[in-house]
Backbone as CSV, one residue per row, in Angstrom:
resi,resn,N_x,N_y,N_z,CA_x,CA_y,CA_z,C_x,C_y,C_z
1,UNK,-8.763,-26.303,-4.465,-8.887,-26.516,-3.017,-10.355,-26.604,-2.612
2,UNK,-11.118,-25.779,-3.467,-12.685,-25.600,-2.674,-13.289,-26.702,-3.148
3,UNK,-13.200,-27.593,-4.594,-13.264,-28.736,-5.262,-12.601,-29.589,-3.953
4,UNK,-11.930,-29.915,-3.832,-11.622,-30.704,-3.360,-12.564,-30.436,-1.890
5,UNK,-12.531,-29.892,-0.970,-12.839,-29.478,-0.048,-14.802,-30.201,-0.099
6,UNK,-15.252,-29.869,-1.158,-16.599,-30.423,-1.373,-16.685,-31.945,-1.668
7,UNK,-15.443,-32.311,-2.269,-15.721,-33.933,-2.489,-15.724,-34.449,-1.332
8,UNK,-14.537,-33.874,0.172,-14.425,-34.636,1.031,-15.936,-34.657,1.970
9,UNK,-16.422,-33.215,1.691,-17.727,-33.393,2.137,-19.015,-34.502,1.463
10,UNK,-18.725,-34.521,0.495,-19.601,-35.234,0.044,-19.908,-37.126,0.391
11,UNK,-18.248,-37.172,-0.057,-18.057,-38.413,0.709,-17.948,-38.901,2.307
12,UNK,-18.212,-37.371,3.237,-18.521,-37.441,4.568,-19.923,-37.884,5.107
13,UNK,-20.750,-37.216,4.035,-22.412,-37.454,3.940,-22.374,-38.995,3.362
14,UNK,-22.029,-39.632,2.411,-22.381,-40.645,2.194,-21.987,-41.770,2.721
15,UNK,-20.666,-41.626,3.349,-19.961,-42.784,4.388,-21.074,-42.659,5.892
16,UNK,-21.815,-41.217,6.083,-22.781,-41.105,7.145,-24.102,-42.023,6.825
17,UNK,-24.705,-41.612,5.917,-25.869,-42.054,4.828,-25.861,-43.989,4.976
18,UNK,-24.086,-44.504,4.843,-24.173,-45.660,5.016,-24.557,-46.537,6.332
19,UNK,-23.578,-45.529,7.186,-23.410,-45.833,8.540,-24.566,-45.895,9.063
20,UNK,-25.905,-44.810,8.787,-27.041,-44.966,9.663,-27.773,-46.100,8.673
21,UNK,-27.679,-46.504,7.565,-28.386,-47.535,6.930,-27.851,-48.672,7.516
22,UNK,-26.484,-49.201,7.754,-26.381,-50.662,8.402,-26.720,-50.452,10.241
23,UNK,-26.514,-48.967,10.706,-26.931,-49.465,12.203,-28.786,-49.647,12.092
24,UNK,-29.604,-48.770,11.564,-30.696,-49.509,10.939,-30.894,-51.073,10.670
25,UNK,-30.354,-51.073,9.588,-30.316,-52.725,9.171,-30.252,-53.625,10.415
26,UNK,-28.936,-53.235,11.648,-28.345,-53.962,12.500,-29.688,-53.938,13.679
27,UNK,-29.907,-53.095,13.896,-31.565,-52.974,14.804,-32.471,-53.315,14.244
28,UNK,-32.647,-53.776,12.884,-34.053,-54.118,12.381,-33.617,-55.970,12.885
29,UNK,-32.626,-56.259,12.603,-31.957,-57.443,12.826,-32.404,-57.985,14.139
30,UNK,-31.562,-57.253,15.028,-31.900,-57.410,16.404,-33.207,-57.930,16.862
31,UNK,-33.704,-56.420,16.647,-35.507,-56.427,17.591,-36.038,-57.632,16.271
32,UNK,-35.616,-58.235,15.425,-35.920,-59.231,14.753,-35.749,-60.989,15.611
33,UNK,-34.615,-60.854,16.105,-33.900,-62.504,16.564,-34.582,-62.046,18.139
34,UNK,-34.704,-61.106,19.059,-35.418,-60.610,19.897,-36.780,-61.567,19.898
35,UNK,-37.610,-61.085,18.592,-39.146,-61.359,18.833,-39.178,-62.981,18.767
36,UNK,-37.987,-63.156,17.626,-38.098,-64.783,17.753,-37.660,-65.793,18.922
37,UNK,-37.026,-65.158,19.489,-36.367,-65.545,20.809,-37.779,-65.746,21.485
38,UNK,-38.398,-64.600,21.774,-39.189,-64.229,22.482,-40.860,-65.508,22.739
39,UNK,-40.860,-65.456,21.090,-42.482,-66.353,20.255,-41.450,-67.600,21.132
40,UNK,-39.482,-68.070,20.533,-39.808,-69.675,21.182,-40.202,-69.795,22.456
41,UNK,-39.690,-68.792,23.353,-39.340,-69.257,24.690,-41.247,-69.556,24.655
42,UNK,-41.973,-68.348,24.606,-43.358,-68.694,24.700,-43.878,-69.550,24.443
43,UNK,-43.748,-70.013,22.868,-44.024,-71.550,22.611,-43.723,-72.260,23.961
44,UNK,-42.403,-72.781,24.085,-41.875,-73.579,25.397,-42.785,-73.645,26.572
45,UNK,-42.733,-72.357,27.118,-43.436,-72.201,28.334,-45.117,-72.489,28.286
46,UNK,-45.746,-72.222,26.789,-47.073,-72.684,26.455,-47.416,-74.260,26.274
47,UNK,-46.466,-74.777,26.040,-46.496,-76.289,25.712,-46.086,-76.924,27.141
48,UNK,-45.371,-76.555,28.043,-44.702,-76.665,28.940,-45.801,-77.183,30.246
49,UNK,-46.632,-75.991,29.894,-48.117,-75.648,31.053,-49.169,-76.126,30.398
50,UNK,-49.226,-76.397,29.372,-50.077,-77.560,28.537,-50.537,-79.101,29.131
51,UNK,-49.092,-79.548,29.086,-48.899,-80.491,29.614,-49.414,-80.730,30.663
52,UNK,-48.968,-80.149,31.895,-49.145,-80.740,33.434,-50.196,-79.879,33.809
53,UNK,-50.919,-78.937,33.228,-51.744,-78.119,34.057,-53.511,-78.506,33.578
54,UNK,-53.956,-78.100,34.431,-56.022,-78.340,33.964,-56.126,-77.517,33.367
55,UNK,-57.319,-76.911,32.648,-57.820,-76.409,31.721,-58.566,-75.093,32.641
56,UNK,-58.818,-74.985,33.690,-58.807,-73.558,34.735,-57.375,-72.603,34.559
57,UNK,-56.754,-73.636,35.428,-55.488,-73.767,35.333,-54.876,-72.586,33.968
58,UNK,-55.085,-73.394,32.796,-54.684,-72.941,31.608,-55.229,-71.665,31.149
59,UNK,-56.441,-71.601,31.454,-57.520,-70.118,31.483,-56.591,-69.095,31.962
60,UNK,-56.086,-69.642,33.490,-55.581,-67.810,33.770,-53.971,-67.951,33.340
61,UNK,-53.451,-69.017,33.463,-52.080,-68.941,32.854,-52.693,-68.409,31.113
62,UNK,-52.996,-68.700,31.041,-53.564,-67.678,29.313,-53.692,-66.409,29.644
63,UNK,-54.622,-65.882,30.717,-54.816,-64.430,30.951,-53.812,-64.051,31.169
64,UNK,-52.931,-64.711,32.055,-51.788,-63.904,32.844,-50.678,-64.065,31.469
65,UNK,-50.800,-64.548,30.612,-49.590,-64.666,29.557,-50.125,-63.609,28.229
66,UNK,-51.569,-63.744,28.483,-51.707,-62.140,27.711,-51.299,-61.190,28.581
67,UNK,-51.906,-60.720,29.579,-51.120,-59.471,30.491,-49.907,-59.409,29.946
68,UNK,-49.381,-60.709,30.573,-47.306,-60.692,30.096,-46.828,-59.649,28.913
69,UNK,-47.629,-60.506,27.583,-47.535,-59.951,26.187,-47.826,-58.699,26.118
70,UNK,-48.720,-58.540,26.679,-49.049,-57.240,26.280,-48.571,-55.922,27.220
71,UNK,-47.969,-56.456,28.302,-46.820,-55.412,29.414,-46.021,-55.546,28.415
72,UNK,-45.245,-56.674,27.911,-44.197,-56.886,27.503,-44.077,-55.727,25.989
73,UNK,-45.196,-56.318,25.064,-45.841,-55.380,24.016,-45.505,-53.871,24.163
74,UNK,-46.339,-53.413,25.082,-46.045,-51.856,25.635,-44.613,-51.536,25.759
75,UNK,-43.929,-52.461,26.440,-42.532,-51.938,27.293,-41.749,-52.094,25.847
76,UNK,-41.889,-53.183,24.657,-41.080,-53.411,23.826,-41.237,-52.264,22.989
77,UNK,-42.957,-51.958,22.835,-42.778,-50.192,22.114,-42.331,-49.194,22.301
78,UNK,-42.400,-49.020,23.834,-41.993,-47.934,23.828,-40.072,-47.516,23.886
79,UNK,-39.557,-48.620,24.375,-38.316,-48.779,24.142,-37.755,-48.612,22.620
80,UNK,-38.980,-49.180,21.908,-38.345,-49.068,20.339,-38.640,-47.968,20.272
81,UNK,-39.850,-46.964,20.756,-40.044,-45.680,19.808,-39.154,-44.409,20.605
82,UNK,-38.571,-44.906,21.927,-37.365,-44.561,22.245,-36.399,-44.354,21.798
83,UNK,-36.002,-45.383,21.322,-34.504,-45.766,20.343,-35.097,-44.849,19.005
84,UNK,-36.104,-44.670,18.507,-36.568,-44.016,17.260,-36.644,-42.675,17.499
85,UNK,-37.037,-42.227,18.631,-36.501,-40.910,19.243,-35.083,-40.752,19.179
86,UNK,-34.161,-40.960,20.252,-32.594,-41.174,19.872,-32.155,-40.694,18.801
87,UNK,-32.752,-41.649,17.576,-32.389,-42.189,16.210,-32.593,-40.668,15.410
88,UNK,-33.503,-40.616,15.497,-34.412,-39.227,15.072,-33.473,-38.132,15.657
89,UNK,-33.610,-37.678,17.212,-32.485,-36.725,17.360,-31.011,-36.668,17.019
90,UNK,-30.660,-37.678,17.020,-29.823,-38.003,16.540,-28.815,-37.515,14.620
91,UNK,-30.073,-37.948,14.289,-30.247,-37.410,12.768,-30.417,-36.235,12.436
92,UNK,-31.147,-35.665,13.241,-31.837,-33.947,13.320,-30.318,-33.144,13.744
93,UNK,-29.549,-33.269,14.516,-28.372,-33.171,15.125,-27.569,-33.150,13.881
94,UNK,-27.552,-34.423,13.155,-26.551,-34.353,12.458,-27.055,-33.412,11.242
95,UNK,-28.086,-33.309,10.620,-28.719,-32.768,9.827,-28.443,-31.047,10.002
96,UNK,-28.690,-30.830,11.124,-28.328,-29.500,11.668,-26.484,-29.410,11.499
97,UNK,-26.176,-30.086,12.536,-24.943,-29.520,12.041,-24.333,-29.667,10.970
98,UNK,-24.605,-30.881,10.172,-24.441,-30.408,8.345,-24.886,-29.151,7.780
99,UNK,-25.772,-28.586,7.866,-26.564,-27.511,7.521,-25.550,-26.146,7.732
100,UNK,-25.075,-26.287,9.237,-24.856,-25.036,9.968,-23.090,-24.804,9.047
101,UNK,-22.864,-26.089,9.083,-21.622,-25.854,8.093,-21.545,-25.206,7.191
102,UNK,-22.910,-26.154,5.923,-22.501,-25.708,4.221,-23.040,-24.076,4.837
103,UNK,-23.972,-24.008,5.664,-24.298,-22.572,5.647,-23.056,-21.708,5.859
104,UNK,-22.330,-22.149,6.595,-20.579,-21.300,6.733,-20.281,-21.477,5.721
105,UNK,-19.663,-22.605,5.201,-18.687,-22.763,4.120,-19.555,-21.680,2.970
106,UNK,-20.914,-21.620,2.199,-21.393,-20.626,1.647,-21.148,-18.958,1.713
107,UNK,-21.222,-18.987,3.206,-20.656,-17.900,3.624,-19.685,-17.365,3.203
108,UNK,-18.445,-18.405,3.783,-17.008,-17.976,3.670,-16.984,-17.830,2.033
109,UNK,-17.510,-18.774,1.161,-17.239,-18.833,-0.172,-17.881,-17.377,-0.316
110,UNK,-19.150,-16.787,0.073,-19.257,-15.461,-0.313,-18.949,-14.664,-0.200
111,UNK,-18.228,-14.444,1.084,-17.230,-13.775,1.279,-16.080,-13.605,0.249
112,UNK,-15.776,-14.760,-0.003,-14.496,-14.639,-0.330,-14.545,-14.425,-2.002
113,UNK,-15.721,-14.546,-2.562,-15.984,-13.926,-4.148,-16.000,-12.431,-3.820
114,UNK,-16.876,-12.359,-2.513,-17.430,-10.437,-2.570,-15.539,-10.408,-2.405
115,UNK,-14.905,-10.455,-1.411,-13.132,-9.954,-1.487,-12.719,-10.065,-3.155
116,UNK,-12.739,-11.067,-3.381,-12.058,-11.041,-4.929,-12.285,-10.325,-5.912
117,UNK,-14.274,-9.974,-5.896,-14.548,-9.030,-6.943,-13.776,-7.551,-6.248
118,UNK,-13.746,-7.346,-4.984,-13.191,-6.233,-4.407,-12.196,-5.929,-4.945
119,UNK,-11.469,-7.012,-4.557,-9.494,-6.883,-5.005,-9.933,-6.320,-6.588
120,UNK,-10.693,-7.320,-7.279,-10.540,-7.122,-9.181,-11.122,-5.457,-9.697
121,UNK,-12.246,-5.369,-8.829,-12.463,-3.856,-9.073,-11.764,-2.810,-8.769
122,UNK,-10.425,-2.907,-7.641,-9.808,-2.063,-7.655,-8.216,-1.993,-8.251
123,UNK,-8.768,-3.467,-8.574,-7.488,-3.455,-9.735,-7.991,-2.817,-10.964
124,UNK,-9.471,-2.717,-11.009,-9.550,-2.911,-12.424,-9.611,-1.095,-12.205
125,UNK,-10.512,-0.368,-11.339,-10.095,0.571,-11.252,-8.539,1.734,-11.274
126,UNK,-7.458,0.910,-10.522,-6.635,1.643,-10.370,-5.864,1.527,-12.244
127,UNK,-6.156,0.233,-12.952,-5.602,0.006,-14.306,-6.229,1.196,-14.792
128,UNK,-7.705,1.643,-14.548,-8.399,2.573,-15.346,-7.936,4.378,-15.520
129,UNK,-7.587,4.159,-14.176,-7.076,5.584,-13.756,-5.812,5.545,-14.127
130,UNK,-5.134,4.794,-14.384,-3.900,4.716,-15.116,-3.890,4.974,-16.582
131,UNK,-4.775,4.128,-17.168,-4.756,4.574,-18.321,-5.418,6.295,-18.866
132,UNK,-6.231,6.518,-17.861,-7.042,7.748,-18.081,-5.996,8.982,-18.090
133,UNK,-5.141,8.827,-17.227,-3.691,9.663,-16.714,-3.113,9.720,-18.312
134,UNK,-2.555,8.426,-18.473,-1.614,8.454,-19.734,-2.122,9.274,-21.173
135,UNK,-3.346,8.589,-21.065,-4.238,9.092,-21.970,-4.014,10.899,-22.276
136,UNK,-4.388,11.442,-21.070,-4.598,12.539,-20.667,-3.025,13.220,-21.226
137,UNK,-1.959,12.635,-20.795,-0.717,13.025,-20.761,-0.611,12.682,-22.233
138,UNK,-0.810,11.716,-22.754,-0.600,11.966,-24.396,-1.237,12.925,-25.227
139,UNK,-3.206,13.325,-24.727,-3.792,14.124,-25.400,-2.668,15.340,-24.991
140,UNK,-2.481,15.972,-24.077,-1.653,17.603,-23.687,-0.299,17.229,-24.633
141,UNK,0.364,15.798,-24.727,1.609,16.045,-25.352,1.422,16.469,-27.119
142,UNK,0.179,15.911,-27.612,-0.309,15.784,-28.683,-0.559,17.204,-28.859
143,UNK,-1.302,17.896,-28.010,-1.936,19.268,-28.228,-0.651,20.265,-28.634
144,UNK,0.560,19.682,-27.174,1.565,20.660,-27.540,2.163,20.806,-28.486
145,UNK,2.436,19.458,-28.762,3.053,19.533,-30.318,2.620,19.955,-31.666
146,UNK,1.048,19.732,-31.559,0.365,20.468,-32.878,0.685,21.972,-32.347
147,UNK,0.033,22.072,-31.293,0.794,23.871,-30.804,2.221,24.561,-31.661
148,UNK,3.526,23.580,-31.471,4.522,23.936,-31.108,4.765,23.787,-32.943
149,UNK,3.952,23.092,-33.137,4.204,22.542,-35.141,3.426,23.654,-35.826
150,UNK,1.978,24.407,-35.228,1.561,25.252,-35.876,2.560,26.474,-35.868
151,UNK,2.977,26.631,-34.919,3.680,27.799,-34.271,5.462,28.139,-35.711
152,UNK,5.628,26.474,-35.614,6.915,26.708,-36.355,6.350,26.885,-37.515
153,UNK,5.028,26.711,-38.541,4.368,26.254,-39.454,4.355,28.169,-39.718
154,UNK,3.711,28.896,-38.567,3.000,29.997,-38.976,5.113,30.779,-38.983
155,UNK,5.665,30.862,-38.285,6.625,31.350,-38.477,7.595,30.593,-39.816
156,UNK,7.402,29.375,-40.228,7.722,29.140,-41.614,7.457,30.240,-42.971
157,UNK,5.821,30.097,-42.566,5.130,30.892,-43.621,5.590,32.399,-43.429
158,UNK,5.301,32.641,-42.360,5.962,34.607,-42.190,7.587,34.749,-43.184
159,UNK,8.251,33.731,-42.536,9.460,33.504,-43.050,9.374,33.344,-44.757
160,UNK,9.183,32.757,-45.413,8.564,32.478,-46.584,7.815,33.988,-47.329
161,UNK,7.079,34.131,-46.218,6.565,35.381,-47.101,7.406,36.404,-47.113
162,UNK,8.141,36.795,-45.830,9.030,37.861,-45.744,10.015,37.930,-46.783
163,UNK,10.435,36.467,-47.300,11.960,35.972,-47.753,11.220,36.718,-49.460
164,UNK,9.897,35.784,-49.844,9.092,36.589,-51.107,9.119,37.875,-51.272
165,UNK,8.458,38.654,-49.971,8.509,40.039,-50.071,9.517,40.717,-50.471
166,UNK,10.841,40.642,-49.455,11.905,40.905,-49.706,12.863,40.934,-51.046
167,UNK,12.571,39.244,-51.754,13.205,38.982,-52.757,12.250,39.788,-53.874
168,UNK,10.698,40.275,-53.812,10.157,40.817,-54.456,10.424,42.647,-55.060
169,UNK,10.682,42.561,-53.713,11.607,44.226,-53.359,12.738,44.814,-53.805
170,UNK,13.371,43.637,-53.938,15.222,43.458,-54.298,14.879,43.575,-55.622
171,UNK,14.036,42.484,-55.966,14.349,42.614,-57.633,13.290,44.072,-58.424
172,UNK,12.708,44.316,-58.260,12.231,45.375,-58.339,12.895,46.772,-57.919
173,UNK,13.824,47.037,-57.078,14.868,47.741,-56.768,16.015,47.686,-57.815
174,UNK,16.543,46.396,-57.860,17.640,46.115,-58.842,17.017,46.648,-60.234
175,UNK,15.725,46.045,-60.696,15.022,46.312,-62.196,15.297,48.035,-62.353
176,UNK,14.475,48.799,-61.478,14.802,50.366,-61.178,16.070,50.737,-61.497
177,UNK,16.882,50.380,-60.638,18.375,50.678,-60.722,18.791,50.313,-62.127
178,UNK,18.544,48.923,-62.450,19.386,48.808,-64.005,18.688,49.743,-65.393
179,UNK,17.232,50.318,-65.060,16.775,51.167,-66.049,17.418,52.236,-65.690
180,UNK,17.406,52.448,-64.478,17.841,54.103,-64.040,19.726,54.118,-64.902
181,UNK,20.457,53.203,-64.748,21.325,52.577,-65.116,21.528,52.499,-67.221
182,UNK,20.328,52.313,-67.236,20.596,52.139,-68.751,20.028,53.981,-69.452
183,UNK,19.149,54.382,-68.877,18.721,55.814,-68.945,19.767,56.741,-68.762
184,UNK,20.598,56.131,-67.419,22.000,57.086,-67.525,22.753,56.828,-68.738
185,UNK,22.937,55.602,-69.075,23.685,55.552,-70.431,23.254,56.061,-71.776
186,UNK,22.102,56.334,-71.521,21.469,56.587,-73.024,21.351,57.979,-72.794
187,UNK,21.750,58.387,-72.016,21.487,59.854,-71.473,23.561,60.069,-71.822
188,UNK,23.873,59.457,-71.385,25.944,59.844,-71.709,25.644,59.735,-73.298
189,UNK,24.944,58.537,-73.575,25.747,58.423,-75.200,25.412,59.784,-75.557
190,UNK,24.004,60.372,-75.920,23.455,61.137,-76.240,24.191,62.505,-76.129
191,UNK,24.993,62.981,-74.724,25.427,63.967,-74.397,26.801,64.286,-75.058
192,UNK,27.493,62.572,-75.105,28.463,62.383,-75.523,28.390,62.562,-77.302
193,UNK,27.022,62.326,-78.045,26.680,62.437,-79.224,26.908,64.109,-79.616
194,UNK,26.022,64.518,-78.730,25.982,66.107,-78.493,27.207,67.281,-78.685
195,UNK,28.183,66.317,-77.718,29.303,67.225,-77.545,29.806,66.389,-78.857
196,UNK,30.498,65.925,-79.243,30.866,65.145,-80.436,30.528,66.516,-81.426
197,UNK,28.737,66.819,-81.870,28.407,66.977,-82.647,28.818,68.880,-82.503
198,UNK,28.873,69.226,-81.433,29.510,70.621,-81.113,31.084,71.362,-81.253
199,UNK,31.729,70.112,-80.652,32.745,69.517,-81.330,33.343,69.991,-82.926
200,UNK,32.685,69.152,-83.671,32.890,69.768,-84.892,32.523,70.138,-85.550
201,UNK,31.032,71.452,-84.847,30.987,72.921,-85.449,31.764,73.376,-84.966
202,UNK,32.185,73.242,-83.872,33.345,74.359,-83.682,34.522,74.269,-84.186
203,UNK,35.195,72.938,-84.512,36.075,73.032,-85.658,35.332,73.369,-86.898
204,UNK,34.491,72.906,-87.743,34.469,73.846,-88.600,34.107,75.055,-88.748
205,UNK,33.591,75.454,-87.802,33.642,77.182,-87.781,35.070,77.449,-87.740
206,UNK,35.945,76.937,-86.382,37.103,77.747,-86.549,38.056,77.405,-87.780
207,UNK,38.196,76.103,-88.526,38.869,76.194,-89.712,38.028,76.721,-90.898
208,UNK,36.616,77.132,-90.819,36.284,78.560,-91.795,36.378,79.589,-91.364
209,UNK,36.996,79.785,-89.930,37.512,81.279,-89.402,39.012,81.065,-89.842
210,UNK,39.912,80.224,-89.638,41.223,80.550,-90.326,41.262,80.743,-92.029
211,UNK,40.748,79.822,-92.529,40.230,79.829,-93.956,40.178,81.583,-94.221
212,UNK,38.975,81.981,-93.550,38.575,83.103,-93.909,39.709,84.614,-93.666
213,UNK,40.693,84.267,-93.041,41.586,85.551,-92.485,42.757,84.644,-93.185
214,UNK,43.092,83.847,-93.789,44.221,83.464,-94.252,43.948,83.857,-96.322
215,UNK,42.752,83.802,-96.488,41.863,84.637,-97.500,42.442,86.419,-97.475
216,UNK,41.919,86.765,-96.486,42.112,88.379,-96.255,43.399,89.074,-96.522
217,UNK,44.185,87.933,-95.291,45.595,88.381,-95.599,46.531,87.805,-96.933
């Protein structure tokens, strides 16, 4: 749109650019067929008074036809440097109000970058603070979870060690018990050896006590 918007300007200036070059052209034209108009009629009227008039005569019709020329001269300048005034304000006018435009349209265009970088910085801001949030919310989710992983990690290990300790305890309890266990047995056989071996002194004492009174009698 702003492309476009500049071509039509551009081609506004140069369709202008043309316009004051042919009304130029068209006035150089003019005050051109003007002067020639002007030199015939003079010719005419010089040849005219040539003819029928004396040579006095011709003297002041000469003076009085310079005067002419040269009123005429004056009045034709200043009319032209009139029209060149005009021409001139004219131009200055347009020059100005070309000016006063691109100076708006610059404007508005700066404006309307300063709005856009506005809008983009607070887009780009509010994207930032968004991500800074998430961020934030992942570092605490991250933290918790190493938290919540050390936590099961250190109660793994307690667990682990307790389960060691324990199973360390047990079997060392059980080991105790099965010596205490085999000490009792070696302690029965022994007693059981004992009595066995008492056993039969006392049978043979008492069958050398019957022996001995079955002797007597």
């Amino acid at each position: 749109m702003e492309m476009r918007h500049n071509k039509e300007e551009r081609q506004k200036m140069l369709a202008k650019k043309i316009y004051e070059r042919e009304i130029k052209v068209k006035m150089k034209r003019e005050q051109e067929v003007e002067r020639r108009k002007r030199e015939e009629m003079a010719h005419m009227m010089y040849e005219k008074m040539c003819a029928g008039l004396k040579a006095d005569e011709m003297r002041r019709y000469r003076a009085a036809a310079r005067k002419i020329q040269k009123v005429w001269r004056g009045v034709m300048t200043r009319s032209t440097i009139s029209r060149w005034e005009a021409a001139v304000l004219t131009m200055q006018s347009v020059v100005r109000s070309y000016q006063s435009r691109e100076i708006q349209r610059r404007r508005r265009q700066q404006e309307d970058e300063d709005r856009r970088e506005a809008i983009e910085y607070a887009r780009m801001n509010r994207a930032v603070r968004i991500i800074q949030r998430r961020a934030r919310y992942m570092f605490a989710r991250n933290s918790l979870f190493r938290i919540k992983r050390a936590k099961e990690l250190r109660r793994w290990y307690s667990a682990r060690i307790i389960q060691r300790g324990w199973t360390a305890y047990r079997t060392a309890i059980e080991r105790e018990m099965m010596k205490k266990e085999e000490e009792l047995k070696l302690l029965d056989t022994i007693r059981q050896k004992q009595v066995n071996i008492a056993v039969k002194k006392i049978q043979k004492w008492w069958v050398s006590m019957k022996r001995s009174e079955q002797e007597k009698a």
